[in-house]
C-alpha positions as CSV (number, residue, x, y, z in Angstrom):
1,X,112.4,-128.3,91.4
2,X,111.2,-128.0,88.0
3,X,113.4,-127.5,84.7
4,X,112.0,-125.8,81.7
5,X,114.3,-124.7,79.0
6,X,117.5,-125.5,80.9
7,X,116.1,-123.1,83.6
8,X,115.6,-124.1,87.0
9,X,112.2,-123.1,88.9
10,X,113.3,-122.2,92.3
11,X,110.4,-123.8,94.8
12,X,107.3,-120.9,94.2
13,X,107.6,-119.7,98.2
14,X,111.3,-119.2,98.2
15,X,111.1,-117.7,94.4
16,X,108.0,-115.5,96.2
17,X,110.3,-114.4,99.1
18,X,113.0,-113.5,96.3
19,X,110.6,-111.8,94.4
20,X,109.4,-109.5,97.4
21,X,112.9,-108.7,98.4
22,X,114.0,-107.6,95.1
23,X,111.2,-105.5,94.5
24,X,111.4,-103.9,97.7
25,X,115.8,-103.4,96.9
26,X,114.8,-102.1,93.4
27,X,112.2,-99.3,95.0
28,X,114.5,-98.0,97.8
29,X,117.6,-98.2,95.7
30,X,115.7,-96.4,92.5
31,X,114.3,-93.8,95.3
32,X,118.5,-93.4,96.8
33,X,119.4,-93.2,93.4
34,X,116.6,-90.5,92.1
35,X,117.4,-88.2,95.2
36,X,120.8,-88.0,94.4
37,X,120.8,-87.8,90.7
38,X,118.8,-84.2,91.6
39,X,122.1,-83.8,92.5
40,X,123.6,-83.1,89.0
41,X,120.1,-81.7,87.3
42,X,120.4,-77.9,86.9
43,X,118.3,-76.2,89.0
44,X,116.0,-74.5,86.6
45,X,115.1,-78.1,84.7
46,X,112.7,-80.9,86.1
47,X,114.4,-84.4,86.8
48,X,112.0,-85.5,83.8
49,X,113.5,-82.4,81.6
50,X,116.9,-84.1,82.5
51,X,116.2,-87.3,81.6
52,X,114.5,-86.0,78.2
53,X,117.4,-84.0,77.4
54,X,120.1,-87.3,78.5
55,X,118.2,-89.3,75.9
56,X,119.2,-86.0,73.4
57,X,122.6,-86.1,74.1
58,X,123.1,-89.8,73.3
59,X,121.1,-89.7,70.4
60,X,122.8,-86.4,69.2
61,X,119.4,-85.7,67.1
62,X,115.8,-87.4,68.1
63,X,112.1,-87.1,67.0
64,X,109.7,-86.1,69.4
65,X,107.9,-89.4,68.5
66,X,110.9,-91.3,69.2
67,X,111.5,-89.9,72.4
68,X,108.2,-90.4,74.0
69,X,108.4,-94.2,72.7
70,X,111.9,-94.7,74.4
71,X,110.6,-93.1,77.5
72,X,107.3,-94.7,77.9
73,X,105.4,-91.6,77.9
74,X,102.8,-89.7,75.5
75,X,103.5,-87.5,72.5
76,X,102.0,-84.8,74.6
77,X,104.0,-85.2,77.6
78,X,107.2,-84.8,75.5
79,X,106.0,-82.1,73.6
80,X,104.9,-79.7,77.0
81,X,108.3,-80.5,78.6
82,X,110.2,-80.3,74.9
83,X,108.0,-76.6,75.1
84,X,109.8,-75.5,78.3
85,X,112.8,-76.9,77.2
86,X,113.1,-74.8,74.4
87,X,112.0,-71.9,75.9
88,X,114.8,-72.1,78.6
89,X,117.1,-72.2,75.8
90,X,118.7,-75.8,76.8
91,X,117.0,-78.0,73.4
92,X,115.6,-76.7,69.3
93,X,112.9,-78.2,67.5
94,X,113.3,-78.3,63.8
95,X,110.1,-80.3,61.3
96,X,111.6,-82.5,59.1
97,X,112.7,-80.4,55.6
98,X,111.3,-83.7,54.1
99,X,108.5,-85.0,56.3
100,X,106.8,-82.3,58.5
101,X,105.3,-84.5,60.1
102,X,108.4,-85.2,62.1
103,X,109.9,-82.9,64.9
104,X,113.7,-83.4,65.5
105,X,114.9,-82.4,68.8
106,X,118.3,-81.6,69.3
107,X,120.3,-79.8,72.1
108,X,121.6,-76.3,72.2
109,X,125.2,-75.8,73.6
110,X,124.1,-74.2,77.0
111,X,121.7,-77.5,77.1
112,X,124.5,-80.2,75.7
113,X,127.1,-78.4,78.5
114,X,124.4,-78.6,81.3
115,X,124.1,-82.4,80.5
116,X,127.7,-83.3,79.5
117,X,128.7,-81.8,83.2
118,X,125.4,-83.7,84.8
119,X,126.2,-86.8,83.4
120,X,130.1,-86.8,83.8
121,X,129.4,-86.3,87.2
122,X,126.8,-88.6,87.5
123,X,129.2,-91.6,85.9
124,X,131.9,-90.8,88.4
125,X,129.4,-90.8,91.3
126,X,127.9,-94.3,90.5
127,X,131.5,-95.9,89.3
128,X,132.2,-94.9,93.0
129,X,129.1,-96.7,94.5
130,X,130.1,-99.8,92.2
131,X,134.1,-99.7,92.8
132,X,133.3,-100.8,96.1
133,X,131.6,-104.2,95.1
134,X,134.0,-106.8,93.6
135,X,134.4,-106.6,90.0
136,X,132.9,-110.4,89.4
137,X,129.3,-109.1,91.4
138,X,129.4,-105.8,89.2
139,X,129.4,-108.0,85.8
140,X,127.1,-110.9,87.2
141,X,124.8,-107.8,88.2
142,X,124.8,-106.5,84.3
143,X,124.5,-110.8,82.7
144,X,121.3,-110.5,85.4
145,X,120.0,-107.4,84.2
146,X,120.6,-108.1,80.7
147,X,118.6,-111.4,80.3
148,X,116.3,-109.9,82.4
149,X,115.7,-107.1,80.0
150,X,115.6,-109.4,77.2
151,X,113.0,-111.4,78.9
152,X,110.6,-108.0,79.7
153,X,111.1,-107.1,76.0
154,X,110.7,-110.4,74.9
155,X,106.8,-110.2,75.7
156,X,104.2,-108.1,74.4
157,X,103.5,-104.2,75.3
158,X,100.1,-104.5,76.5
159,X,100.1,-101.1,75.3
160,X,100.2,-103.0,71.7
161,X,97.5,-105.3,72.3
């Protein structure tokens, strides 16, 4: 085994077998997880809608920019769902008073009670997925995650490059 930066490099096949087994976890439990998150998305909005407008709701008030950055997806993308959005009457664009430029998005109150009651819902239905796991496992699993997200973002978008 090999140290760098207090870190110690598990033996490349067993670190290959771990590697394999957590991607294949990740997938299925992202694919359980997806199917029953449809669960709580009203019926006349896309799961991508829903996680659009989730973003909304925790931000209160977000530019269309913004959104598609967080996300991961183009300008466009945001704007053709933001367009169906609107016109179901769940989310209102507003330019900038200042800088047109900029389109806020914000939720109406059918769309913000849609969400709240998703997403309430949602919470109670994973806390009871992660109530059965021992408290200890539950906070290793979010130190795990957390470096590991520090690590991703660490590195360069090669979207940036």
């Amino acid at each position: 085994m090999l140290s760098k930066e207090g870190v110690t490099v598990i033996n490349g096949d067993r670190l290959d077998h771990c590697l394999g087994r957590a991607d294949e976890i990740m997938g299925m439990l992202m694919r359980q997880l997806h199917i029953r998150m449809a669960q709580y998305v009203p019926p006349t909005m896309t799961h991508s809608q829903f996680l659009i407008c989730r973003q909304i709701l925790q931000h209160q008030r977000i530019t269309v920019s913004e959104l598609a950055e967080m996300l991961g997806v183009s300008l466009s993308a945001v704007t053709a769902a933001a367009d169906k959005l609107c016109d179901a009457g769940f989310v209102v664009r507003q330019r900038d008073e200042r800088d047109r430029r900029l389109v806020w998005m914000e939720l109406t109150p059918v769309g913000e009670g849609a969400i709240s009651g998703g997403m309430e819902t949602w919470r109670q239905t994973l806390r009871g997925y992660f109530a059965q796991l021992p408290l200890e496992d539950v906070e290793k699993l979010v130190q795990v995650l957390e470096k590991l997200l520090e690590i991703v973002s660490s590195e360069e978008n090669p979207e940036d490059q």
